[in-house]
PALODREN-80045 format. One record per residue (C-alpha): residue in three letters; residue number from 1; x, y, z. Coordinates in nm, 4 decimals. Example, Ala and Ser with C-alpha at 12.3 -4.5 7.8 and 13.67 -1.06 7.14 Angstrom:
2
ALA|1|1.2300|-0.4500|0.7800;
SER|2|1.3670|-0.1060|0.7140;
This chain:
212
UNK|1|-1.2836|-8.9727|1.0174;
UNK|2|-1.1832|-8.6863|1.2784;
UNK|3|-1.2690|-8.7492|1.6180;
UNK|4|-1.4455|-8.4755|1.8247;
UNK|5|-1.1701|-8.3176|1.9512;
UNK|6|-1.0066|-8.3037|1.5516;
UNK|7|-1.2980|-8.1397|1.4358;
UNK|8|-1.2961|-7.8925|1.7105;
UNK|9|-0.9691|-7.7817|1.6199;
UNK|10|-1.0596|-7.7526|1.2512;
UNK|11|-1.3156|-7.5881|1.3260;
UNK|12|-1.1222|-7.3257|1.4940;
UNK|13|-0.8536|-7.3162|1.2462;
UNK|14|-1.0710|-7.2427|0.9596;
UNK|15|-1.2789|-6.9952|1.2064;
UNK|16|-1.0066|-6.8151|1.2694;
UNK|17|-0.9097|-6.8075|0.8664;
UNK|18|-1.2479|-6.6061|0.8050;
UNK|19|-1.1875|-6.3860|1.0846;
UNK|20|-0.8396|-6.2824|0.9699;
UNK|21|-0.8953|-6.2903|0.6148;
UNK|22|-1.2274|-6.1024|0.6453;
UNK|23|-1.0998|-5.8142|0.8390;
UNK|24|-0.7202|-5.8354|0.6913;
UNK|25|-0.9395|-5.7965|0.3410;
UNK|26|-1.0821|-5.4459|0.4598;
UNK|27|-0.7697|-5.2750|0.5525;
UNK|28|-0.5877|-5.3754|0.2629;
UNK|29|-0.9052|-5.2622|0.0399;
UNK|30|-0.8793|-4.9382|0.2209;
UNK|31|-0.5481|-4.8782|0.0728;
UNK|32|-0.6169|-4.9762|-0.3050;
UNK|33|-0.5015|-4.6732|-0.4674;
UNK|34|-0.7538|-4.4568|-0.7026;
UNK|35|-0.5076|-4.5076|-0.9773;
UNK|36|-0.2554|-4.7652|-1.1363;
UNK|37|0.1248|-4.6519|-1.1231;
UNK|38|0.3748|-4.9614|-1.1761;
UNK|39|0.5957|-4.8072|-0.9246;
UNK|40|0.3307|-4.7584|-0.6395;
UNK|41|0.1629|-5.0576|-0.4180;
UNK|42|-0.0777|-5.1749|-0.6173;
UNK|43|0.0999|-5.5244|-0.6645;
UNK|44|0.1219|-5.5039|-0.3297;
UNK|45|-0.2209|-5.4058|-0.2375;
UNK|46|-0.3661|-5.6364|-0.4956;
UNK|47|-0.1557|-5.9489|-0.4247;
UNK|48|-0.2345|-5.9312|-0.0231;
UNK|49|-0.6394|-5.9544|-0.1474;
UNK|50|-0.5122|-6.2671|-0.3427;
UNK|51|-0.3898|-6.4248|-0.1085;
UNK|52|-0.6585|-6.3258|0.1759;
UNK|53|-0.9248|-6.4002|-0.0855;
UNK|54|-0.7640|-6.7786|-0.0844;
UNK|55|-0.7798|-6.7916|0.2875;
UNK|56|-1.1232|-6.6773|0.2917;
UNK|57|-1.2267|-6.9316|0.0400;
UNK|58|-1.0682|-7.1738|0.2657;
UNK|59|-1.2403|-7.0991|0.5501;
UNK|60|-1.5776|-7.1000|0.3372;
UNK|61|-1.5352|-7.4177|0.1676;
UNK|62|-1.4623|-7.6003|0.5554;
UNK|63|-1.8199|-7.4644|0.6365;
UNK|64|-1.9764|-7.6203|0.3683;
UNK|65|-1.7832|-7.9236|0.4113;
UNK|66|-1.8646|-7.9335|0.7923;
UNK|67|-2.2943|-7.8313|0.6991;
UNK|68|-2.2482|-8.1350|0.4351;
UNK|69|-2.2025|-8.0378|0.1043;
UNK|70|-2.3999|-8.3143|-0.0681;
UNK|71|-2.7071|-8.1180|0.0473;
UNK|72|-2.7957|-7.8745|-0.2043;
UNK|73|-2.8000|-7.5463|-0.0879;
UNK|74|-2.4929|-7.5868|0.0790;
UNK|75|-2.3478|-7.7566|-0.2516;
UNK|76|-2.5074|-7.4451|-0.4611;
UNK|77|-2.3419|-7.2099|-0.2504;
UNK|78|-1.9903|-7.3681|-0.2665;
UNK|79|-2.0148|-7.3521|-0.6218;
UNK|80|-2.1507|-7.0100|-0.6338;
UNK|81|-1.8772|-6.8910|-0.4064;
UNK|82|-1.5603|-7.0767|-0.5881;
UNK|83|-1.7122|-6.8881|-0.9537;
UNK|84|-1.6941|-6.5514|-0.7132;
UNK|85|-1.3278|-6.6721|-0.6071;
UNK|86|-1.2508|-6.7402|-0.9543;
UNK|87|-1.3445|-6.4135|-1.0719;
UNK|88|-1.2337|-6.2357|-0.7980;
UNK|89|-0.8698|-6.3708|-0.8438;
UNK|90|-0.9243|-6.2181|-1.2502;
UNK|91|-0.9699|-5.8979|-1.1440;
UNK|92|-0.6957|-5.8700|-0.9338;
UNK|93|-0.4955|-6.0013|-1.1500;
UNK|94|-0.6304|-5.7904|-1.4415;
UNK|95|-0.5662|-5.4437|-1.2523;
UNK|96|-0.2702|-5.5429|-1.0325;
UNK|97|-0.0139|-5.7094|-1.2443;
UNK|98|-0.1342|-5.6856|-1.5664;
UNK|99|-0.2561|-5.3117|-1.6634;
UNK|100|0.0564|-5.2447|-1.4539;
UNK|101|0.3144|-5.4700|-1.6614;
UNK|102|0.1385|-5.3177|-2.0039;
UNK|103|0.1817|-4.9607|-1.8085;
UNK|104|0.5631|-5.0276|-1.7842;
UNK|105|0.6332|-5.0804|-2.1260;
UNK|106|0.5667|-4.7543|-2.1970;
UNK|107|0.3502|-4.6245|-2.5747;
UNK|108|0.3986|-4.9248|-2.7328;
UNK|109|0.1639|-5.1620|-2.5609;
UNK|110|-0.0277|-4.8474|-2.3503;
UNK|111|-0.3020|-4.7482|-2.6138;
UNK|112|-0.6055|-4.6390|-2.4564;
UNK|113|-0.7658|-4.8955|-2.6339;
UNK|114|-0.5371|-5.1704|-2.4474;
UNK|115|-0.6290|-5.0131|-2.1314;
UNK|116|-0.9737|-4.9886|-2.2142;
UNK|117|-0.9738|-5.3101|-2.2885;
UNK|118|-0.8546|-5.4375|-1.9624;
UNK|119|-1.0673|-5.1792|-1.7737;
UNK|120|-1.4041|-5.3518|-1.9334;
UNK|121|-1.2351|-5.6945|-1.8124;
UNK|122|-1.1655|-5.5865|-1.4471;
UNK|123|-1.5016|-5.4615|-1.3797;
UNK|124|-1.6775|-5.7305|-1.5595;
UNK|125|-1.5264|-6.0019|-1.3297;
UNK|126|-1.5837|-5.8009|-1.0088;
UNK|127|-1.9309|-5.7404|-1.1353;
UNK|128|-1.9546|-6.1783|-1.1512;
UNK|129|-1.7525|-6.1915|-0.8477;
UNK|130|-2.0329|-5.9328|-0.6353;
UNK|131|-2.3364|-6.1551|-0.8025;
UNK|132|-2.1817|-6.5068|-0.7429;
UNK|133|-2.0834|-6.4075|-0.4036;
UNK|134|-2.4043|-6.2537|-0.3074;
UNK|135|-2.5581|-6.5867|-0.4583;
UNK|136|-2.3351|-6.7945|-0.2195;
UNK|137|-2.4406|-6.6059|0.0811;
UNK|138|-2.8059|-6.6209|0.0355;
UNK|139|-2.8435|-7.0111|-0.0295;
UNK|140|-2.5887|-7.0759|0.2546;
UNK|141|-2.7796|-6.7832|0.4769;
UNK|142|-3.1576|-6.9872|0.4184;
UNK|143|-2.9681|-7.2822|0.5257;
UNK|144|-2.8557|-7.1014|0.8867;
UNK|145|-3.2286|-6.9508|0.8912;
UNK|146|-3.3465|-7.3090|0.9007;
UNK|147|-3.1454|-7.4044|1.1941;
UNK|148|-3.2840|-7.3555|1.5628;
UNK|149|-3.1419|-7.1108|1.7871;
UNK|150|-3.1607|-6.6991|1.7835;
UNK|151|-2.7456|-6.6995|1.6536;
UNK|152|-2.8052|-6.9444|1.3504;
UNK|153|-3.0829|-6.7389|1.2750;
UNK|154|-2.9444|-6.4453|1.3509;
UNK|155|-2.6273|-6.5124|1.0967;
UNK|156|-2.8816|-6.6180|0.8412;
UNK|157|-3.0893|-6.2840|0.8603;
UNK|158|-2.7461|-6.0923|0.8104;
UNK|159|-2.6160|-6.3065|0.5545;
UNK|160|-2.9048|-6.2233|0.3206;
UNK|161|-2.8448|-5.8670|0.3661;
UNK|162|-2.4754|-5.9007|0.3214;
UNK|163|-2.5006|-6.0891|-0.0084;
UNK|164|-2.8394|-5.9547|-0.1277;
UNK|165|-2.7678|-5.5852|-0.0410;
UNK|166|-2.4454|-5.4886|-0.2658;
UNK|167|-2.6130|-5.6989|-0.5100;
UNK|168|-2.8891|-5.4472|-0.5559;
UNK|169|-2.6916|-5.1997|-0.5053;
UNK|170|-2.5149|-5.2680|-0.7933;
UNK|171|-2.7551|-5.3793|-1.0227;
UNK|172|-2.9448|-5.0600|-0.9858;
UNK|173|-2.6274|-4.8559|-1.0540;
UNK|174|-2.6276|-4.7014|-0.6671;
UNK|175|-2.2625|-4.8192|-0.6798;
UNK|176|-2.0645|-4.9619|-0.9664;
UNK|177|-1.6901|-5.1596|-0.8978;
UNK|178|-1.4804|-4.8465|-0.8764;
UNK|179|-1.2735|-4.8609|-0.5687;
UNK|180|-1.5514|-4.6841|-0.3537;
UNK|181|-1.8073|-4.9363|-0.4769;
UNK|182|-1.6217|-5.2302|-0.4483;
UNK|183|-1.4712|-5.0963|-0.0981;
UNK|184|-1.8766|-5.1341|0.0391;
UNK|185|-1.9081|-5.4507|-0.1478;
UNK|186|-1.6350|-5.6241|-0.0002;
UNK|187|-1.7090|-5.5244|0.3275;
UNK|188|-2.0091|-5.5921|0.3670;
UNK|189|-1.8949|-5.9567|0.2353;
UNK|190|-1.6010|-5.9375|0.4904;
UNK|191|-1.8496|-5.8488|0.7930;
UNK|192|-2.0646|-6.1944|0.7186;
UNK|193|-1.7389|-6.3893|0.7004;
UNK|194|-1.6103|-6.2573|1.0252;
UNK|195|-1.9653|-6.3480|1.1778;
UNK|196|-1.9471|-6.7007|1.0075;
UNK|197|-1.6170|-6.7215|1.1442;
UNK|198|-1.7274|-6.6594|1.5186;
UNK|199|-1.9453|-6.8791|1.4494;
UNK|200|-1.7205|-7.1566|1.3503;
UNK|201|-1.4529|-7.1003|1.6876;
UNK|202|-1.7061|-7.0890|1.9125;
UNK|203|-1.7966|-7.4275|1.8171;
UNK|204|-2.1758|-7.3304|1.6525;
UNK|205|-2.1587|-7.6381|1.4256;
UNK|206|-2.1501|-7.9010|1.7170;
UNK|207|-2.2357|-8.1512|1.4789;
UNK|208|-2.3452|-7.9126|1.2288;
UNK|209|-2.3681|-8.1452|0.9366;
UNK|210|-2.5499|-8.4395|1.0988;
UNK|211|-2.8538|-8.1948|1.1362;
UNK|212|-3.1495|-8.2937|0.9207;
């Protein structure tokens, strides 16, 4: 078991995880080109959100850790948030390496039908990755609404409206997850993970998960 000057520091590291990856996450979204061209950067710009996505979820999954994740709205929120992760990493994968890869093999595998194909499959999984995301954010928000002090409650109150508003958004077809859409989504996810991360180096957990 880490002593109190261990969890400190972990606390920091992963802090400082969802800071960077959070706002790292935004500038590279704000290059993701409008279309795919196997010589341009969209490996580039869609491998850096891999990655940062997997430094994020880091970062995430030592909060719920550190709130105890036997309780179950932290638990239900880990899980929530790994399914976003999962389908998050799809999508990427789906428009950065593999339309792109089809793309350079010229007619033979590029059939609008291929491409439709993988289209439907991209925005599908970004679609899960908004909703289980959003889901994360609310049960983990209720749990900082819970805790005393204006901060804790103060994170809570803007996690619900981080996770709850691109959900709506979405689901009534304000945005859909075209790059302008999924630009606000993302964003607005990034914003609650740089708060959470604050949160985290400035030591707001104290003893976080001995809390009733």
């Amino acid at each position: 078991m880490m002593d109190a000057a261990e969890q400190r520091r972990a606390d920091r590291i992963a802090g400082g995880a969802l800071i960077a990856g959070a706002m790292l996450s935004v500038l590279v979204m704000a290059h993701h080109p409008e279309h795919v061209d196997p010589n341009g950067i969209v490996g580039l710009v869609h491998g850096a959100m891999l990655t940062l996505m997997t430094i994020i979820f880091y970062g995430f999954a030592h909060f719920a850790l550190r709130r105890g994740v036997a309780r179950p709205p932290i638990l239900a929120g880990l899980i929530c948030y790994a399914i976003g992760v999962v389908a998050d990493l799809g999508a990427g994968t789906t428009n950065g390496f593999i339309v792109p890869a089809l793309a350079a093999h010229g007619s033979v595998l590029s059939g609008r039908d291929v491409f439709l194909l993988a289209w439907e499959a991209n925005q599908a999984l970004a679609r899960l990755g908004v909703f289980a995301t959003a889901a994360a954010f609310v049960f983990w928000s209720l749990d900082f609404l819970r805790r005393p002090g204006f901060e804790a409650k103060a994170i809570g109150a803007l996690g619900l409206i981080a996770g709850i508003g691109p959900a709506s958004l979405l689901i009534s077809g304000v945005i859909d997850m075209h790059v302008a859409g999924a630009f606000l989504a993302y964003a607005a996810f990034a914003l609650w993970g740089v708060l959470v991360g604050f949160h985290l180096v400035r030591g707001g957990l104290g003893q976080a998960g001995a809390e009733a």
